[in-house]
Every structure is written in structure tokens, then in C-alpha cells.
C-alpha positions as a Python dict, from the first residue, in 0.01 Angstrom:
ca = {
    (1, 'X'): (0, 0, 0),
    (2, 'X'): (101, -289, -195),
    (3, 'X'): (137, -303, -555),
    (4, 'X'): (-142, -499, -750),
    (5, 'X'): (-28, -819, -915),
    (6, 'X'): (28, -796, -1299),
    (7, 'X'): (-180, -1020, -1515),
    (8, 'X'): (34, -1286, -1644),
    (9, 'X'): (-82, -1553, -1923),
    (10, 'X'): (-108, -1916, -1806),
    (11, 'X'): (-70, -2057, -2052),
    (12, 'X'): (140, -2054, -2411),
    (13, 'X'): (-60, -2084, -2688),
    (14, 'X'): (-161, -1758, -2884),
    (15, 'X'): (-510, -1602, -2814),
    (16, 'X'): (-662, -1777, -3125),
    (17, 'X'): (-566, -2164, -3047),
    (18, 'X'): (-690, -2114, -2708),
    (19, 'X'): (-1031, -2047, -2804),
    (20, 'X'): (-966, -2296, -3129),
    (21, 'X'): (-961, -2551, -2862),
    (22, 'X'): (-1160, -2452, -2615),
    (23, 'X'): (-1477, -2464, -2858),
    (24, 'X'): (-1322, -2792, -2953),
    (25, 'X'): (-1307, -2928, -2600),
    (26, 'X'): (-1686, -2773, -2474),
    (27, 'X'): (-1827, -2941, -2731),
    (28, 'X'): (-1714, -3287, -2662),
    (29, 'X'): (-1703, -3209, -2280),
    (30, 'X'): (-2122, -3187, -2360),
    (31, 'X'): (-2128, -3499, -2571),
    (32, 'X'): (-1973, -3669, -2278),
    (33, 'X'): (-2079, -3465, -1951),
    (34, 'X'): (-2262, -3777, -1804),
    (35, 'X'): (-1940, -3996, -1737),
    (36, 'X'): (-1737, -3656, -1594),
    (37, 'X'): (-2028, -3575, -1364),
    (38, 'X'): (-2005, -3948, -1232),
    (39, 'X'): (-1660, -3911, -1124),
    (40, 'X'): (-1619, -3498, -1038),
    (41, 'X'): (-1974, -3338, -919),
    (42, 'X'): (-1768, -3021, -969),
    (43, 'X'): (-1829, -3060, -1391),
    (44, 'X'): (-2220, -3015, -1315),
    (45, 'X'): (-2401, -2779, -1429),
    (46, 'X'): (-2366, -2476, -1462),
    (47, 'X'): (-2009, -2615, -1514),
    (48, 'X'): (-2059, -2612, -1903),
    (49, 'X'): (-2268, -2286, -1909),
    (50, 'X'): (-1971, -2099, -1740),
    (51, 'X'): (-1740, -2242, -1944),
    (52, 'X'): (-1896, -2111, -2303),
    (53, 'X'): (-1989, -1751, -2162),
    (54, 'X'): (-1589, -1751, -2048),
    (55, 'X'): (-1479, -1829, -2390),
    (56, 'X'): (-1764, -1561, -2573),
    (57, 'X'): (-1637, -1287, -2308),
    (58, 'X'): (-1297, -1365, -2437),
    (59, 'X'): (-1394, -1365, -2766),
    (60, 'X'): (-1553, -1064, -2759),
    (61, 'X'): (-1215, -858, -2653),
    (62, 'X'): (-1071, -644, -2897),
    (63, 'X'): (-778, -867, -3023),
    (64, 'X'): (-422, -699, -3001),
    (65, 'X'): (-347, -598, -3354),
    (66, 'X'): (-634, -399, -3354),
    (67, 'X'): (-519, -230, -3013),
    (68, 'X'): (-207, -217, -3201),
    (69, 'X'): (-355, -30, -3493),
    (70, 'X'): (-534, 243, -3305),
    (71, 'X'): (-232, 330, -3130),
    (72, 'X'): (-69, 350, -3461),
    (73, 'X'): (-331, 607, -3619),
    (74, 'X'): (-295, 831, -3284),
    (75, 'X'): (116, 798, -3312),
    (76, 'X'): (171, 841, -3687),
    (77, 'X'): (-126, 1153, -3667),
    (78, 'X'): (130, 1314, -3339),
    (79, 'X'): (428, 1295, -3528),
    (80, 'X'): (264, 1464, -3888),
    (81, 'X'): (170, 1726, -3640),
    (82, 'X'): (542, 1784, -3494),
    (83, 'X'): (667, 1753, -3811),
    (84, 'X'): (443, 2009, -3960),
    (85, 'X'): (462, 2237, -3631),
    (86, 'X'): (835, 2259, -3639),
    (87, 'X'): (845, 2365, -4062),
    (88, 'X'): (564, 2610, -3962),
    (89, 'X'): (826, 2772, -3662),
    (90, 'X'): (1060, 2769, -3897),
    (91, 'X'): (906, 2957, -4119),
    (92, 'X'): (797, 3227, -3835),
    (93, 'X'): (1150, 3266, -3733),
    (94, 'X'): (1232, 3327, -4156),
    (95, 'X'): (1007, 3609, -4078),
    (96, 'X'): (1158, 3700, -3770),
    (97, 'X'): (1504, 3707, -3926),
    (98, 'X'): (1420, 3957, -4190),
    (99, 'X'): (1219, 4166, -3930),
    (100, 'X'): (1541, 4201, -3711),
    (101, 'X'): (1847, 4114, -3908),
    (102, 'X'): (2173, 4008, -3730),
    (103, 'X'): (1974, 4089, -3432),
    (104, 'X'): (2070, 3729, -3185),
    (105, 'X'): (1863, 3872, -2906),
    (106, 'X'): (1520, 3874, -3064),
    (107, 'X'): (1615, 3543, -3188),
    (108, 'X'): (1685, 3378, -2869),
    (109, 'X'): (1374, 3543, -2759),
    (110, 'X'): (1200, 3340, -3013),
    (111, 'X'): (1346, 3003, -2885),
    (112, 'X'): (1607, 2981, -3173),
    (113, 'X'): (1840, 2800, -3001),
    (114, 'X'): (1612, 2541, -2865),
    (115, 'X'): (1494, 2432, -3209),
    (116, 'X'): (1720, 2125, -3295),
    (117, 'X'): (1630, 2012, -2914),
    (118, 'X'): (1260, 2048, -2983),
    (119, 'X'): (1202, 2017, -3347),
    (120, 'X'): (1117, 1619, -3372),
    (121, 'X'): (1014, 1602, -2978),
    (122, 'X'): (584, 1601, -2869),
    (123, 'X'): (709, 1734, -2570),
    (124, 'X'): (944, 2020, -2646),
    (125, 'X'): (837, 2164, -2982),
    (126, 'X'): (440, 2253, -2792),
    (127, 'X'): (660, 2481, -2559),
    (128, 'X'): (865, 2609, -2828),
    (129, 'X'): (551, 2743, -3073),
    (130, 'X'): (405, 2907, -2738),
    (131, 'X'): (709, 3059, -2718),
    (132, 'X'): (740, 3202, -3055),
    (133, 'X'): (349, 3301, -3002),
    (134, 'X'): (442, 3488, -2716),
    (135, 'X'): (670, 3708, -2834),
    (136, 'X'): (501, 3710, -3174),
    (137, 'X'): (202, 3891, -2990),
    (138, 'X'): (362, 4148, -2867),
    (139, 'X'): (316, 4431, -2997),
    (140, 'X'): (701, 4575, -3042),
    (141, 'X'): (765, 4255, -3217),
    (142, 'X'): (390, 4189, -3412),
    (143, 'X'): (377, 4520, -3639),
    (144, 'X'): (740, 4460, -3758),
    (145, 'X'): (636, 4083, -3817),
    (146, 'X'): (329, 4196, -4004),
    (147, 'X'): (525, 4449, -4219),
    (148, 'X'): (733, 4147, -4375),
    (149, 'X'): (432, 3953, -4451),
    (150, 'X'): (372, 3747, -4136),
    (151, 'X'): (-20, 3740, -4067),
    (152, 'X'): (-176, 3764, -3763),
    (153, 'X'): (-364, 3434, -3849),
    (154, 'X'): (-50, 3255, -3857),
    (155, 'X'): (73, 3414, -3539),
    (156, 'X'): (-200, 3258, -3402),
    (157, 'X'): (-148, 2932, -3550),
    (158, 'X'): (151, 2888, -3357),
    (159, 'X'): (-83, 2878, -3013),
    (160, 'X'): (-311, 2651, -3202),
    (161, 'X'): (-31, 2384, -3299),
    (162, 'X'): (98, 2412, -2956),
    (163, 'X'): (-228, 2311, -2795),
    (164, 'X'): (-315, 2056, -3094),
    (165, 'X'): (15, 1860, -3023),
    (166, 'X'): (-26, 1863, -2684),
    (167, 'X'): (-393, 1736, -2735),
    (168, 'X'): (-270, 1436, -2996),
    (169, 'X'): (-9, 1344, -2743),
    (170, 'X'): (-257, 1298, -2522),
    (171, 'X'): (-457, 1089, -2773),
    (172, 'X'): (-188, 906, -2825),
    (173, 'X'): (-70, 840, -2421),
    (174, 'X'): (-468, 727, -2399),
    (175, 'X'): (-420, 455, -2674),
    (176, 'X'): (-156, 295, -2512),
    (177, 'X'): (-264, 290, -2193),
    (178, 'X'): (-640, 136, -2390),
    (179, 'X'): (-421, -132, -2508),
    (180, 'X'): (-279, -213, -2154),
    (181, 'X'): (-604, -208, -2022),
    (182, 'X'): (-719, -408, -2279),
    (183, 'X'): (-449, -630, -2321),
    (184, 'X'): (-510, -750, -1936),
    (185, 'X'): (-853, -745, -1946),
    (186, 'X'): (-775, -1049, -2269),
    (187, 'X'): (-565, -1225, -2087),
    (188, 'X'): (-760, -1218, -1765),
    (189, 'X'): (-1093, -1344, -1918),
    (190, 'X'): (-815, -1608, -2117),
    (191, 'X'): (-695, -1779, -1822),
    (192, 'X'): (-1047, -1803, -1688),
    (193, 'X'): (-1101, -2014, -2006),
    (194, 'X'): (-767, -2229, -2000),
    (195, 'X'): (-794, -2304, -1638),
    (196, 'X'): (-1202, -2449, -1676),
    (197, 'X'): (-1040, -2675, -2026),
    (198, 'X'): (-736, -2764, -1793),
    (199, 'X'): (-983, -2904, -1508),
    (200, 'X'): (-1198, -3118, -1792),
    (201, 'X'): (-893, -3261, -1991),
    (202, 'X'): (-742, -3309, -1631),
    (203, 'X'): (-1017, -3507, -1522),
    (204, 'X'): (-1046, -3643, -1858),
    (205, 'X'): (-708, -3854, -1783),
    (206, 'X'): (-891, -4038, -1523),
    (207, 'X'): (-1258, -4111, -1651),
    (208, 'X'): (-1181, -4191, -2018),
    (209, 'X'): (-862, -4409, -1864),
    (210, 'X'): (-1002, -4725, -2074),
    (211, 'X'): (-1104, -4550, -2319),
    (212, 'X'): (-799, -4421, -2597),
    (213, 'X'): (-1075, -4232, -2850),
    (214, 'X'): (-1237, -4025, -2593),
    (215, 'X'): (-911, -3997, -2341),
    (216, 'X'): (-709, -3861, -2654),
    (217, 'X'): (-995, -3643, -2756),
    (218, 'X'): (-961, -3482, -2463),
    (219, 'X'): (-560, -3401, -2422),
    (220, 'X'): (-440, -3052, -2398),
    (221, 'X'): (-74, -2937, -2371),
    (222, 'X'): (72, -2623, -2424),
    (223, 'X'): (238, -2683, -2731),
    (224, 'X'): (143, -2961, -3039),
    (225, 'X'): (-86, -3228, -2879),
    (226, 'X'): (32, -3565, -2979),
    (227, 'X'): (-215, -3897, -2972),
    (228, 'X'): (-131, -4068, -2666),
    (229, 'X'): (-269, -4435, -2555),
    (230, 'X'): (-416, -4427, -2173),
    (231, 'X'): (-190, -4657, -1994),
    (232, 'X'): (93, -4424, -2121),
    (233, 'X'): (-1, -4119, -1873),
    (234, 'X'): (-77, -4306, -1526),
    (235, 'X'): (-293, -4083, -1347),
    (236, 'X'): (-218, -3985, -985),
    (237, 'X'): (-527, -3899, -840),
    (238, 'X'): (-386, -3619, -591),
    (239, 'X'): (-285, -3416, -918),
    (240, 'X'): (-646, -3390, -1066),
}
């Protein structure tokens, strides 16, 4: 099967000038609908209807900076929780030490040695704590634990930091792909609105050709419009 098509802007101006102009442009494209309709039956209604709910659905997207924020809460929350999981380890393998001193078996047992590797990754240190709970729980390793001062609450708070990371990193995989999804969804309902202005300022070249006020009210570019008279942009009739 073939790979869908990404969603790709047509246009350059941000999000907000886009709709900046496009209430701009409905408006006078209403003012003046009688003249279009003369020359391009397409511009009848529901022509203008269509146009407006296009630019309210586009509206009504959650901009980016607010996708941007949300992924931001579910990031900075994942790494507080791999920064706290891997002081927490730490601490259980303090414990660990002073259970079995000099004793590099029990330690590697523990995961020791894959502690730099894991201690500021969401997708090592989860494996890491369920390590350490593993052989916490068991039983020739718990009651000499327990005898130092480890508790069995906090052996079990290694499983739960595991699983809570793993769940926040999940969070956080789900935000970003929200943001995709919404970030094409924006852009899709965006083009819808640029390409109906395009058609009407298009058109606009060729019915308002007499007329500077109207033909300039109507330009659209991609960057800074500039006040053009009408005999300076000749009109081929095969682009419109």
C-alpha cells in the first residue's frame, strides 16, 4: 500500500494573517457578491456560506503553542519522574551496599552497572527500578535490606516508579502525536480557506479590472500586499 500524502501548507503566511484576511476579504466579497456572480456562477451561493464556516472550523483548532504547551507539561512532568526515580535507586542500592559490603555480585544483580546508562533515560531507568524490585523482593535479599532500614514500602516504590514512568512516557508519546494530528488537521482546514480567498481575489483581477478601489481591495499575495493600479496586472483569462 501506498503511503498517504503529508499535509503541506499552501500558502506562507502564519495561521493568524490568514484568517486576518480572510475575514477581511468575506466581508467585502459580500458587499460586492453581485458583480462576481455576474462574471463566475461558481461565487453563488452557498459560495460565501462555505467560505465563513471554513474559516470558523479553522478558527476553532487548537493553535500550535498551545499544542506546544501540553506537550511541554507531559515532557517536563517525565523527566521530574526519571530524575526522581534514578535518586530513589540510588538510594536502594546505598542500602544494598551496606547490606552486602564489597559484595560486586549482589550489586550487579541490582543493575549497578547499568545505572549511568539508564539514570537520565524514560526508557532504561523503568527497567532498571524493576530490576532492583526484583531482587529487592526476594526474600534472601529483602530481610537483610529491611535490617539496614530499607522498608518494604519503598521496595515497592521501586515497581511503582517503574510503571509511573513508563505511564508518563506514554503521556508524553500521546501529546506529540495530538500535536501532529492536530497540527494537520490546522493546516488542512487552512488551505481549504486560502484556496476559496485565492479563487475570489483571483477573479477579483478580472471583474473589478476598471475599478482600482475595489480591484486593490481585493489583492492577496503571500507576503506584504502592495496597492497596485488595474492595468498594471493584465489578466489572462485561462489563469483564473
Amino acid at each position: 500500500m501506498n503511503r498517504p500524502d503529508e499535509v503541506h501548507r499552501i500558502f506562507h503566511k502564519s495561521d493568524d494573517e490568514v484568517l486576518q484576511q480572510s475575514d477581511f476579504k468575506l466581508a467585502s466579497f459580500i458587499e460586492n457578491k453581485s458583480p462576481f456572480v455576474k462574471r463566475f456562477a461558481q461565487l453563488a451561493d452557498p459560495y460565501a456560506e462555505e467560505w465563513g464556516s471554513a474559516t470558523t472550523i479553522a478558527r476553532n483548532i487548537v493553535p500550535d503553542y498551545a499544542s506546544v504547551a501540553s506537550q511541554s507539561v507531559e515532557t517536563e512532568t517525565l523527566n521530574a519522574m526519571v530524575s526522581q526515580g534514578a535518586n530513589f535507586y540510588q538510594s536502594v542500592l546505598l542500602y544494598v551496599r551496606l547490606a552486602f559490603p564489597d559484595n560486586a555480585t549482589v550489586l550487579r544483580l541490582f543493575g549497578q552497572q547499568k545505572y549511568e546508562a539508564a539514570r537520565n533515560s524514560h526508557v532504561k531507568l523503568p527497567g532498571l527500578l524493576q530490576t532492583a524490585y526484583t531482587q529487592a523482593s526476594k526474600p534472601e535479599y529483602k530481610l537483610a535490606l529491611m535490617a539496614k532500614g530499607l522498608k518494604e514500602s519503598e521496595i515497592e516504590m521501586l515497581k511503582t516508579m517503574a510503571d509511573d514512568i513508563v505511564k508518563q512516557d506514554k503521556a508524553q508519546e500521546k501529546a506529540m502525536n495530538d500535536r501532529t494530528i492536530e497540527a494537520n488537521n490546522r493546516i488542512t482546514a487552512l488551505n481549504v480557506v486560502w484556496e476559496k480567498m485565492s479563487l475570489v481575489c483571483q477573479c477579483a483581477k478580472l471583474v473589478f479590472q476598471k475599478d482600482a478601489t475595489r480591484y486593490n481591495m481585493f489583492l492577496l499575495s503571500d507576503g506584504e500586499n502592495q496597492t497596485v493600479k488595474p492595468e498594471e496586472t493584465p489578466v489572462k483569462l485561462e489563469n483564473i
